[in-house]
ROFI-327135 format. One record per residue (C-alpha): x, y, z; residue in three letters. Coordinates in Angstrom, 3 decimals, decimal comma. Example, Ala and Ser with C-alpha at 12.3 -4.5 7.8 and 13.67 -1.06 7.14 Angstrom:
<pts>
<pt><X>12,300</X><Y>-4,500</Y><Z>7,800</Z><res>ALA</res></pt>
<pt><X>13,670</X><Y>-1,060</Y><Z>7,140</Z><res>SER</res></pt>
</pts>
This chain:
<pts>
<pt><X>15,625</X><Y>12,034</Y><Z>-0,159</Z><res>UNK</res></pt>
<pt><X>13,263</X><Y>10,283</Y><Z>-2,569</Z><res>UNK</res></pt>
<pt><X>11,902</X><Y>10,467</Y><Z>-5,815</Z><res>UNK</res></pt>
<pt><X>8,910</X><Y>12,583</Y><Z>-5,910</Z><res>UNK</res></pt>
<pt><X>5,741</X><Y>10,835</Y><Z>-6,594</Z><res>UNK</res></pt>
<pt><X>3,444</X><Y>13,678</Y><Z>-7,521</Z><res>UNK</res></pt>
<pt><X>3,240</X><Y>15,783</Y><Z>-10,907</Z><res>UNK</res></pt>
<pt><X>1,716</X><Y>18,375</Y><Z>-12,532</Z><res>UNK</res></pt>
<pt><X>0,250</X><Y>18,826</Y><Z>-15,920</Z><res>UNK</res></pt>
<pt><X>3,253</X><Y>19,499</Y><Z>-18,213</Z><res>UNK</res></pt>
<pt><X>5,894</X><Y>17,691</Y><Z>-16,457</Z><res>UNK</res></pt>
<pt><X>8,056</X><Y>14,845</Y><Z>-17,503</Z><res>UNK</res></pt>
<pt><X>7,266</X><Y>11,491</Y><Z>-16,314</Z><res>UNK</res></pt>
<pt><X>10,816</X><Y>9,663</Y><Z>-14,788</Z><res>UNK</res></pt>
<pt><X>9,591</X><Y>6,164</Y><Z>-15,273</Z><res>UNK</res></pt>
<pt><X>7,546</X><Y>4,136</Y><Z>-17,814</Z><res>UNK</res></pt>
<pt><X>3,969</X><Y>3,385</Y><Z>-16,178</Z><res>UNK</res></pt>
<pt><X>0,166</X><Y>3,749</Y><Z>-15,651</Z><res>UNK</res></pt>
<pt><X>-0,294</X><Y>7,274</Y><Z>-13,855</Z><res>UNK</res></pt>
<pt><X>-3,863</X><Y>8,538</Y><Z>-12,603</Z><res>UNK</res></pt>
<pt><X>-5,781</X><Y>11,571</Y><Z>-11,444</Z><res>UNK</res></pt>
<pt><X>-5,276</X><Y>12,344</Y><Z>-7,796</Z><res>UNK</res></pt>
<pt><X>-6,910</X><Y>15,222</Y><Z>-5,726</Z><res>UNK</res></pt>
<pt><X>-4,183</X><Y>17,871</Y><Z>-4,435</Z><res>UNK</res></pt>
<pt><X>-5,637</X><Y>17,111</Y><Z>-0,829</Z><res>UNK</res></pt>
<pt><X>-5,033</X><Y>13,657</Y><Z>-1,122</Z><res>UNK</res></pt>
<pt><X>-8,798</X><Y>12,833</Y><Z>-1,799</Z><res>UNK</res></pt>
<pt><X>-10,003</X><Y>10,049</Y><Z>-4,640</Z><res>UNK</res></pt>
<pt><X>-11,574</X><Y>10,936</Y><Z>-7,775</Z><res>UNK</res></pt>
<pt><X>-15,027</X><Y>9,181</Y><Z>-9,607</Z><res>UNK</res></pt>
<pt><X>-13,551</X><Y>8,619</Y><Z>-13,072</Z><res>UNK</res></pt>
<pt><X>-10,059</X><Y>9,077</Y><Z>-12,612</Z><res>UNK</res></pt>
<pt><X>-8,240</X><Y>9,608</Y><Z>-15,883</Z><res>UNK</res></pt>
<pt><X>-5,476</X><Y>7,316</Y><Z>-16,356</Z><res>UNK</res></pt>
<pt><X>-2,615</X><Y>7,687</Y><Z>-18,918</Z><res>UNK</res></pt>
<pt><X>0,106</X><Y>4,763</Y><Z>-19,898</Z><res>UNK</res></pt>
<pt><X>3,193</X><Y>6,679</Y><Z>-20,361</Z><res>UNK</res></pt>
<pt><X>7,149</X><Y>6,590</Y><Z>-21,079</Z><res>UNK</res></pt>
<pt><X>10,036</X><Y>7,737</Y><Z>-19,189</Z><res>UNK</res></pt>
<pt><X>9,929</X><Y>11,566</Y><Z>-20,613</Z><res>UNK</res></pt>
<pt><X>6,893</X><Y>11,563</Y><Z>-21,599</Z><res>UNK</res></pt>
<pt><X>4,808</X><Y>15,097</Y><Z>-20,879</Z><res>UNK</res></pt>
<pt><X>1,727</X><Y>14,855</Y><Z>-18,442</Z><res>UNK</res></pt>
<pt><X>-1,643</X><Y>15,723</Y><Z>-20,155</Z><res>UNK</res></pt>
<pt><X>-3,864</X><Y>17,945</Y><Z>-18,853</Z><res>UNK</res></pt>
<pt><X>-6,030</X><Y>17,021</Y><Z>-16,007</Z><res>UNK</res></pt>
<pt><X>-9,871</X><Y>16,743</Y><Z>-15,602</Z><res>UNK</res></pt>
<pt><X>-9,729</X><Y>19,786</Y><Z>-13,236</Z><res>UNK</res></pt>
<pt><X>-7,011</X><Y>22,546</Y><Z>-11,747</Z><res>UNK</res></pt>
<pt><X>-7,206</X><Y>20,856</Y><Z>-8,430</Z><res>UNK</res></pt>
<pt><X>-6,050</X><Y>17,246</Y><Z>-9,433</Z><res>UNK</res></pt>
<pt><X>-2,388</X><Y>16,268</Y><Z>-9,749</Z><res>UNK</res></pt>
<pt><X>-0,627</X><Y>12,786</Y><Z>-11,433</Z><res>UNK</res></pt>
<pt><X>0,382</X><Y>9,797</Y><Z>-9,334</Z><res>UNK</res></pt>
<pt><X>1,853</X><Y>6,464</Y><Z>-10,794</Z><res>UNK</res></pt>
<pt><X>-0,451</X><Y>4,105</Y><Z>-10,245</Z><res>UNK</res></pt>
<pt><X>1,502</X><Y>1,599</Y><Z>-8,341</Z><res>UNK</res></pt>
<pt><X>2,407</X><Y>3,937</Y><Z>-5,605</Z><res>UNK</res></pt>
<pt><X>-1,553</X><Y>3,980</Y><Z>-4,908</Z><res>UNK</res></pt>
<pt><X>-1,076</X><Y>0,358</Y><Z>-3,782</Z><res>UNK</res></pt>
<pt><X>1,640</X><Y>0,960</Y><Z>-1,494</Z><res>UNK</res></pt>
<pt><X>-0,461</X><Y>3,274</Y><Z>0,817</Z><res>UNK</res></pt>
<pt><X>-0,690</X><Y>2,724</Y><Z>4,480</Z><res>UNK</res></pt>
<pt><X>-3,385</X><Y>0,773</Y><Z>5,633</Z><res>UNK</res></pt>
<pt><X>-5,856</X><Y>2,093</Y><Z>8,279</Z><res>UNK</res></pt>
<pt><X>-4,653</X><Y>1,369</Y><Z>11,953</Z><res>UNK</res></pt>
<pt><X>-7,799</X><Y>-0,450</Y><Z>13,432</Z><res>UNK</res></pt>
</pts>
């Protein structure tokens, strides 16, 4: 199994890095908020209820659209 790569307000980050607002359905946000943090470090709260944290590079590494 892997490491999980969504979190909830109040959680502890595992690794040091740039994390950002993500819907809960997967969907992108206007005006993400984005949060450097450490390894430990508590999530904040979110804009809404219905977004979660991702790390930022994990973004990047998404599938691209089959053409």
């Amino acid at each position: 199994m892997g490491e999980r790569t969504e979190f909830r307000t109040g959680e502890k980050a595992p690794n040091q890095g740039v994390y950002i607002e993500f819907g809960k359905t997967g969907s992108n946000v206007e005006e993400p908020k984005q949060v450097e943090l450490q390894a430990g470090d508590t999530f904040p709260e979110t804009k809404n209820a219905n977004r979660i944290w991702k790390h930022k590079k994990d973004l990047s590494r998404q599938h691209p659209q089959i053409r």
